[in-house]
LOMAR-772994 format. One line per 2 residues: number of its first residue (from 1); their letters; for each residue x, y, z of N, C-alpha, C. Coordinates in nm, 3 decimals. Example, Ala and Ser with C-alpha at 12.3 -4.5 7.8 and 13.67 -1.06 7.14 Angstrom:
2
1	AS	1.319,-0.569,0.780,1.230,-0.450,0.780,1.320,-0.330,0.780; 1.285,-0.225,0.708,1.367,-0.106,0.714,1.290,0.003,0.787 $
//
This chain:
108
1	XX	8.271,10.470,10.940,8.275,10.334,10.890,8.404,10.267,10.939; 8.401,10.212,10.965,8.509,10.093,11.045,8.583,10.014,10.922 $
3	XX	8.729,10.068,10.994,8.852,9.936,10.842,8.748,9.829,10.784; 8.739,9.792,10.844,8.698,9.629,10.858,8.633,9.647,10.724 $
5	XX	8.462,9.758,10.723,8.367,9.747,10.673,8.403,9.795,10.503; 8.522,9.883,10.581,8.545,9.970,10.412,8.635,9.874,10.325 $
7	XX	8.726,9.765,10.404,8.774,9.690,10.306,8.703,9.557,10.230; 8.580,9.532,10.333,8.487,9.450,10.247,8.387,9.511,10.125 $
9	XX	8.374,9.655,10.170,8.348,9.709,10.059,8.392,9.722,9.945; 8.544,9.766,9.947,8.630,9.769,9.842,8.644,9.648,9.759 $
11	XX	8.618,9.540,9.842,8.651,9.359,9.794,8.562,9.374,9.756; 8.437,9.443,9.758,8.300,9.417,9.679,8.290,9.473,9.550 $
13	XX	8.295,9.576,9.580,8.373,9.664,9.424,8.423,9.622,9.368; 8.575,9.553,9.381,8.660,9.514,9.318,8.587,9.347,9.231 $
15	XX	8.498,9.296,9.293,8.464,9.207,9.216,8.376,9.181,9.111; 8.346,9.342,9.092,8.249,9.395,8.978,8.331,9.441,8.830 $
17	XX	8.534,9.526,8.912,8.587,9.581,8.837,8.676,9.565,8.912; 8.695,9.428,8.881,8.933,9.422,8.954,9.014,9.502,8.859 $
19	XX	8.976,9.531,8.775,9.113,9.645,8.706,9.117,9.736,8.745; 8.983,9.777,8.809,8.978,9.945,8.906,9.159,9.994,8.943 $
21	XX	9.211,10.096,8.917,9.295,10.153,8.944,9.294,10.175,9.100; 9.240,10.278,9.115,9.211,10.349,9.255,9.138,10.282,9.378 $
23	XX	9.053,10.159,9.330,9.003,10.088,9.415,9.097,9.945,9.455; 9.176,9.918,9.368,9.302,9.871,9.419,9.428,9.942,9.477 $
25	XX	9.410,9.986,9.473,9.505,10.126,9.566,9.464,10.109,9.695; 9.299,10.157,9.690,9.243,10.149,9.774,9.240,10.080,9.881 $
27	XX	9.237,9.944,9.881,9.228,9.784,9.904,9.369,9.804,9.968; 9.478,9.845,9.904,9.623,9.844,9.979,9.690,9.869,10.079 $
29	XX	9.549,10.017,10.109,9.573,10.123,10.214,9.513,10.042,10.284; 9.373,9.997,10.294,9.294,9.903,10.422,9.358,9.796,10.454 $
31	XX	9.433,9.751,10.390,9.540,9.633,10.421,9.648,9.673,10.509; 9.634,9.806,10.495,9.796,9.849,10.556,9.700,9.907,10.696 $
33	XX	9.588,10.002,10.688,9.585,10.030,10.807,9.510,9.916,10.914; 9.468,9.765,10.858,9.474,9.616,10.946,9.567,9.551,10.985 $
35	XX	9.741,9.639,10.935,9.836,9.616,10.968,9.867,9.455,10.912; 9.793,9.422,10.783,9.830,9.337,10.709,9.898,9.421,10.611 $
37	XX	10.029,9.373,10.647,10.152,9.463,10.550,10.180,9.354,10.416; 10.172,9.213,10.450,10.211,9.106,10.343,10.085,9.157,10.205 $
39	XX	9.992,9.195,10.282,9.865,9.158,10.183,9.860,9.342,10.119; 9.914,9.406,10.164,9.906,9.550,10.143,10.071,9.540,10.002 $
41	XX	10.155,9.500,10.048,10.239,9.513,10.011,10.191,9.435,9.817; 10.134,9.338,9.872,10.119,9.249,9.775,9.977,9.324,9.652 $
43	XX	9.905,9.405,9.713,9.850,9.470,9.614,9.902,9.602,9.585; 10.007,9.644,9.610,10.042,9.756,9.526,10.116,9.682,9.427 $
45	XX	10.205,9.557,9.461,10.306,9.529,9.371,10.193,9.443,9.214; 10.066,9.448,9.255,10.002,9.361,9.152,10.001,9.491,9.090 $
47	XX	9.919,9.615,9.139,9.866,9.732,9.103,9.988,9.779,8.982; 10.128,9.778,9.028,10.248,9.847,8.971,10.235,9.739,8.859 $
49	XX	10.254,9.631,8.817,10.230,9.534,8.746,10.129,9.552,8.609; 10.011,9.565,8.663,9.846,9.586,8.640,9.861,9.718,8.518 $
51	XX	9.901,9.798,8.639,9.888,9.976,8.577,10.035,10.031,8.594; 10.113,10.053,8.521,10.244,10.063,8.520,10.274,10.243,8.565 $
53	XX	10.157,10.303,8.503,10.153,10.430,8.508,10.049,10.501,8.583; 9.983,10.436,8.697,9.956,10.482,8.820,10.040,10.534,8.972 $
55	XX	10.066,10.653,8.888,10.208,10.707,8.979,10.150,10.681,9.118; 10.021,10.695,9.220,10.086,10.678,9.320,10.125,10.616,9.436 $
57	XX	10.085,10.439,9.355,10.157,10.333,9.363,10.304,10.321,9.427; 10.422,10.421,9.322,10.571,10.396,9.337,10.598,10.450,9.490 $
59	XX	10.585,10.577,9.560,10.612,10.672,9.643,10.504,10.584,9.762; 10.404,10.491,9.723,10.383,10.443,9.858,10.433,10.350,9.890 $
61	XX	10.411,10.218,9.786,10.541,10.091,9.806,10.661,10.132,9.808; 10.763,10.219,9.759,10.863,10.264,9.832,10.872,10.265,9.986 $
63	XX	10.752,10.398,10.004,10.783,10.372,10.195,10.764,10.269,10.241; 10.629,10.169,10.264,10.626,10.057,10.269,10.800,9.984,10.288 $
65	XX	10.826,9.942,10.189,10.906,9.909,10.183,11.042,9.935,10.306; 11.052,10.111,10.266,11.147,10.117,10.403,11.118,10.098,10.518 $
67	XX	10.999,10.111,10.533,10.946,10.075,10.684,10.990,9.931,10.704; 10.996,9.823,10.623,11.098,9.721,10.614,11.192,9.696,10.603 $
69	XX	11.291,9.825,10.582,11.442,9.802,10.560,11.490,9.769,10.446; 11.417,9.742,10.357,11.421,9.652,10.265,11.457,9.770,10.120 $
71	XX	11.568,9.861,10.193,11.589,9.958,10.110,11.657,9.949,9.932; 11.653,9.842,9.915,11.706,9.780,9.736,11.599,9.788,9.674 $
73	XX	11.484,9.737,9.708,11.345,9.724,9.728,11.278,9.901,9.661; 11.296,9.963,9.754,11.254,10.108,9.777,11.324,10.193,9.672 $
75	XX	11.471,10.158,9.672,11.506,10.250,9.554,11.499,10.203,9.393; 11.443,10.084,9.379,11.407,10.020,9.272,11.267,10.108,9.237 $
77	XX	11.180,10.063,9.327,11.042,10.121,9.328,11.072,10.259,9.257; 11.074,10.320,9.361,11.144,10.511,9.387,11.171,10.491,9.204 $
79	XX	11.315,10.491,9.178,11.375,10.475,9.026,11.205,10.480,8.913; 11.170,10.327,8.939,11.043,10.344,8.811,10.942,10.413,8.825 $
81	XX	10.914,10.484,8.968,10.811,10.555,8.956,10.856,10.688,8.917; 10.979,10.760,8.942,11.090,10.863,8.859,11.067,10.852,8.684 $
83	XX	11.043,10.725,8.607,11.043,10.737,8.516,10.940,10.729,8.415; 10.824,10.703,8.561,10.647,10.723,8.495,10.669,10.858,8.494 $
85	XX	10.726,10.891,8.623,10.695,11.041,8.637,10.737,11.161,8.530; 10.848,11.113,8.486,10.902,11.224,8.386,10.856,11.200,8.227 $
87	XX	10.794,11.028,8.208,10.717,11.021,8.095,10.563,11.103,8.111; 10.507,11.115,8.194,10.389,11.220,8.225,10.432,11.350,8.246 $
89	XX	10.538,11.377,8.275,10.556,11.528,8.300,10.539,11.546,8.435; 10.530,11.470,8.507,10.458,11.519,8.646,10.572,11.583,8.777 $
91	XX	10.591,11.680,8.732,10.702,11.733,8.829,10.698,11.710,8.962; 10.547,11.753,9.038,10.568,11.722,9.192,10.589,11.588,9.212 $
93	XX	10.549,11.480,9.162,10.557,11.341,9.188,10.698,11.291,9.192; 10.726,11.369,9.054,10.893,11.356,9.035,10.967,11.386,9.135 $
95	XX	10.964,11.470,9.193,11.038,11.590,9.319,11.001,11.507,9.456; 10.907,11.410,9.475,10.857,11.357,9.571,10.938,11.245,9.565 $
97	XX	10.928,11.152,9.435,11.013,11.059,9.471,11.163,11.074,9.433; 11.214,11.171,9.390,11.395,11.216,9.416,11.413,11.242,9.549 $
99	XX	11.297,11.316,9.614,11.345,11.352,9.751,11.343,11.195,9.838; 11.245,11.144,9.787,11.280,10.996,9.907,11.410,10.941,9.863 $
101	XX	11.430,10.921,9.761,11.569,10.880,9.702,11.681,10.954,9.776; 11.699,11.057,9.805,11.796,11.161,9.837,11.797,11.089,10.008 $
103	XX	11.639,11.109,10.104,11.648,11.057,10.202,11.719,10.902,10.227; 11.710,10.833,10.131,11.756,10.660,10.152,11.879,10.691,10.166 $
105	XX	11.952,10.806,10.059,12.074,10.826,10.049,12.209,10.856,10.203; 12.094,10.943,10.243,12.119,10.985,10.372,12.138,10.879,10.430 $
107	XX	12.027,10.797,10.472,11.990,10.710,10.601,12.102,10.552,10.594; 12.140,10.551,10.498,12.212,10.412,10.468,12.356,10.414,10.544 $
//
């Protein structure tokens, strides 16, 4: 199935059930791999908004983000998705986004 087809799909879905979690996620990634980054960027940040505790939202708009430089951005992200993460317990997520944190640390 071709980007194209799967993100009109997803827009189709989504207009049955825009609160869909995962199908707005979804929608973010097909945005990103049409190399519409404005419109990718712009539905995770609704998604983080939307669903506060859909960890894996934080660890992708983070990268996103650095792939823009836009590293204030990234360690903001990074930070609240650290603190979904440790209100769920979720250790690997946790460990995923300290380690990008640790990397920004480096790279600056």
């Amino acid at each position: 199935m071709e980007t194209d087809d799967r993100l009109t799909m997803i827009q189709d879905m989504l207009k049955k059930d825009p609160t869909d979690d995962f199908l707005n996620y979804a929608l973010a990634l097909e945005y990103y791999k049409l190399d519409q980054f404005k419109e990718a960027i712009e539905s995770l940040e609704k998604l983080a908004e939307q669903s506060p505790d859909y960890l894996g939202t934080y660890y992708q708009l983070g990268q996103w983000y650095e792939e823009l430089e836009d590293f204030e951005k990234a360690i903001a992200i990074y930070k609240a998705g650290k603190a979904v993460a440790e209100k769920q317990n979720d250790q690997k997520t946790l460990g995923e986004l300290e380690e990008a944190l640790m990397f920004i640390d480096d790279w600056e």
